[in-house]
C-alpha positions in Angstrom: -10.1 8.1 -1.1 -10.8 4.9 -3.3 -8.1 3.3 -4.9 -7.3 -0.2 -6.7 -4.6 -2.4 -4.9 -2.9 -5.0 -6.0 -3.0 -8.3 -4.3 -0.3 -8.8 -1.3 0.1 -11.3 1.7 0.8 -11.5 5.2 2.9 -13.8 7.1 2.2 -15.2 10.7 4.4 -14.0 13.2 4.2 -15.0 17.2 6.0 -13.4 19.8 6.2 -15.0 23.6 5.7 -12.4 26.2 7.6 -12.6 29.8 4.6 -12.1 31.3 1.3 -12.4 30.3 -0.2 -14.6 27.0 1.8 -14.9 23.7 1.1 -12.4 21.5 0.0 -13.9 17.9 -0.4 -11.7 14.1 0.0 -11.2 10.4 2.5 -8.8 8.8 3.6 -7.9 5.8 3.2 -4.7 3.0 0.6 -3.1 0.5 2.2 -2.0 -2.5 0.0 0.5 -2.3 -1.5 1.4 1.7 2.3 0.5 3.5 2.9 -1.5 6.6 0.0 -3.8 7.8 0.2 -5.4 11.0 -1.9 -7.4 13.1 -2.0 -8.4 16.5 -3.9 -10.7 18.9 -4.3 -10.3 22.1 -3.8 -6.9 21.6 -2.7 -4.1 24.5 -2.5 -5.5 27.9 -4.1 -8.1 29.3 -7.3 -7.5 30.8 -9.9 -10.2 32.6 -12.7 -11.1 30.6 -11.6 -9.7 27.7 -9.7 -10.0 24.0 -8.8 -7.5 21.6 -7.3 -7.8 18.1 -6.3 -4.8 16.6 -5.0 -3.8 12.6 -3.0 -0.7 12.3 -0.5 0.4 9.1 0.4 3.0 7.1 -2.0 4.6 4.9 -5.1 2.4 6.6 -7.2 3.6 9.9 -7.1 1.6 13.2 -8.8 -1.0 13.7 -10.3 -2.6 17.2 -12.4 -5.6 17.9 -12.7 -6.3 21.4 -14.6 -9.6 22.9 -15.6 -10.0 26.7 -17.0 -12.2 28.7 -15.9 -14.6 30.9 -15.2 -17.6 27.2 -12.3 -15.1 26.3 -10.1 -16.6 29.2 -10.0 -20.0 27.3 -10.5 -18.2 23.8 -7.1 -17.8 21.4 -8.4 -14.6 19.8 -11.9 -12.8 19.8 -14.7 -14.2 19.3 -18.2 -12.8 17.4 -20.5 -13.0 20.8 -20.4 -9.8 22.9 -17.7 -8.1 20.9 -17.6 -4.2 19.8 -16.0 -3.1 17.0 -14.5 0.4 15.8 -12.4 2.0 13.0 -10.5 5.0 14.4 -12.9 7.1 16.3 -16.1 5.3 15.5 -18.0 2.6 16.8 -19.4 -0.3 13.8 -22.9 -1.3 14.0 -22.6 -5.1 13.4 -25.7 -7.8 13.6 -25.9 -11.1 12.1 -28.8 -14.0 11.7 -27.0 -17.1 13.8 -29.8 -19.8 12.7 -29.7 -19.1 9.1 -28.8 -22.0 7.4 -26.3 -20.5 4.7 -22.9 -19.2 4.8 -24.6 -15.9 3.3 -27.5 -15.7 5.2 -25.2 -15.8 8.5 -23.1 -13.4 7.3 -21.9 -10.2 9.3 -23.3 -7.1 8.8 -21.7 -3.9 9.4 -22.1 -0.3 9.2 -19.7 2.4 9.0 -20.1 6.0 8.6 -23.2 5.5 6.7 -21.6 2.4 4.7 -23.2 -0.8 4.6 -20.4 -4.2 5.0 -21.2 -7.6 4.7 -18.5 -10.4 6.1 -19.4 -13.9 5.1 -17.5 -17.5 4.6 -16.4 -19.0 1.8 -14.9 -21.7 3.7 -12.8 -22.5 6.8 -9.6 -20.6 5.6 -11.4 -17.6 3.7 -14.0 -15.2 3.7 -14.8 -12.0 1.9 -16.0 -8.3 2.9 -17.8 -6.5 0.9 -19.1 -3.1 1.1 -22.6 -2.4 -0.4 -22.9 -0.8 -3.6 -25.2 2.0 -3.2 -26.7 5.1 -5.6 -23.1 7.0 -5.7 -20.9 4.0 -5.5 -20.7 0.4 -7.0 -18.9 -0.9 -4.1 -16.0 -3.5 -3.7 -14.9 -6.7 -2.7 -12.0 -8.0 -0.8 -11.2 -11.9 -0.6 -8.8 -13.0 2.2 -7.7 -16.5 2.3 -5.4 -18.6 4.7 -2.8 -20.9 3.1 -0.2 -22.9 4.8 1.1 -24.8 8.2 2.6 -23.8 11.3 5.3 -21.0 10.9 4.9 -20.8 7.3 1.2 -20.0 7.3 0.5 -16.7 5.3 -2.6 -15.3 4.0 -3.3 -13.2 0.6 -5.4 -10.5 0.3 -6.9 -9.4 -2.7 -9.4 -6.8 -3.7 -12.2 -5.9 -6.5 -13.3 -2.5 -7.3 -12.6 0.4 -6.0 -11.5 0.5 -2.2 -11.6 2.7 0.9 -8.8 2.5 3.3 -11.3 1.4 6.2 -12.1 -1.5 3.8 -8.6 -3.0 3.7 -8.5 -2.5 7.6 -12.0 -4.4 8.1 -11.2 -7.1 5.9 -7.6 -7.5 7.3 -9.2 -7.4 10.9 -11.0 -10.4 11.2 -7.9 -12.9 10.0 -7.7 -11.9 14.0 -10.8 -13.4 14.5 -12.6 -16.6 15.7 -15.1 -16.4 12.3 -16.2 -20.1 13.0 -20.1 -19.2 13.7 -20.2 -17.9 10.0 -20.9 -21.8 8.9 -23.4 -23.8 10.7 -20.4 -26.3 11.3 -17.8 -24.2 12.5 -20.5 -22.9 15.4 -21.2 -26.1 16.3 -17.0 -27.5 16.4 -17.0 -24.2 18.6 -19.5 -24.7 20.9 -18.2 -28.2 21.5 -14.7 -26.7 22.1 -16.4 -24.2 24.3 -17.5 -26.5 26.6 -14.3 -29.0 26.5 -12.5 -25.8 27.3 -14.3 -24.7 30.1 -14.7 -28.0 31.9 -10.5 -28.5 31.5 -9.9 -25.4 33.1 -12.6 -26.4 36.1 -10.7 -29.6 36.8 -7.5 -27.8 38.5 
């Protein structure tokens, strides 16, 4: 079913947990799909792994899943080692990390025979597109970050046409370390990588 949506935002919400790590998200309503919610870590917690999920009301499921053993001093998923699905099906995802562009390391996804792109427009935004092809010219949804601490939100808004599973894509990765999609945010998180790792070896 494609459909034109109008623009709508999502607020930052965290919730402490008794036991386990803090649960962190976005909230907030589509005019037109319902409820959108996400959540990071998602489920329970499980060693060596971190999952961010996107679930609402007229949009699929959405799971991206990270493991390995940099998810214990990771805040959300990262890009390296992760799967991906929408409902029922797994996402084909590969992407060039040496290209020196924000396009050319760009995401690539596919979905039930759909081809997605994911790329950076800057630290606080990125944009998903899905591929125009013979029967359909595609569309284009821009999500970008605005704000500080508890008043942090971040607006969504769409060109074209779009699919459900597109909304739940895009939405999915403001769950998502997308540092590595700029040749400077891979290198900040490789640095924090290691300053992380040798922290936790000190106690």
């Amino acid at each position: 079913m494609h459909t034109t949506i109008s623009p709508f935002t999502l607020t930052h919400w965290k919730e402490k947990q008794p036991h386990g790590r803090t649960k962190f998200g976005w909230q907030g309503i589509s005019p037109e799909l319902g409820d959108v919610r996400v959540v990071y870590p998602a489920g329970r917690d499980v060693p060596n792994a971190l999952v961010t999920e996107v679930r609402g009301g007229l949009i699929p499921l959405a799971t991206f899943e990270t493991r390995g053993l940099h998810t214990e001093v990771a805040p959300m998923p990262t890009l390296n080692r992760s799967t991906l699905r929408v409902g029922d099906a797994s996402v084909r995802m590969n992407r060039n990390r040496w290209a020196p562009t924000h396009r050319g390391r760009s995401l690539h996804m596919t979905y039930l025979g759909d081809s997605y792109r994911l790329a950076a427009l800057n630290r606080r935004a990125y944009e998903l597109s899905r591929q125009p092809d013979s029967e359909d010219p595609g569309a284009v949804i821009v999500v970008r970050q605005s704000g500080m601490g508890s008043g942090r939100k971040i607006t969504v808004q769409a060109r074209g046409c779009v699919l459900p599973a597109d909304v739940s894509l895009a939405v999915l990765f403001s769950g998502v370390d997308r540092s590595v999609l700029t040749r400077r945010g891979a290198l900040r998180a490789g640095l924090s990588r290691i300053f992380n790792f040798w922290a936790e070896s000190q106690y």
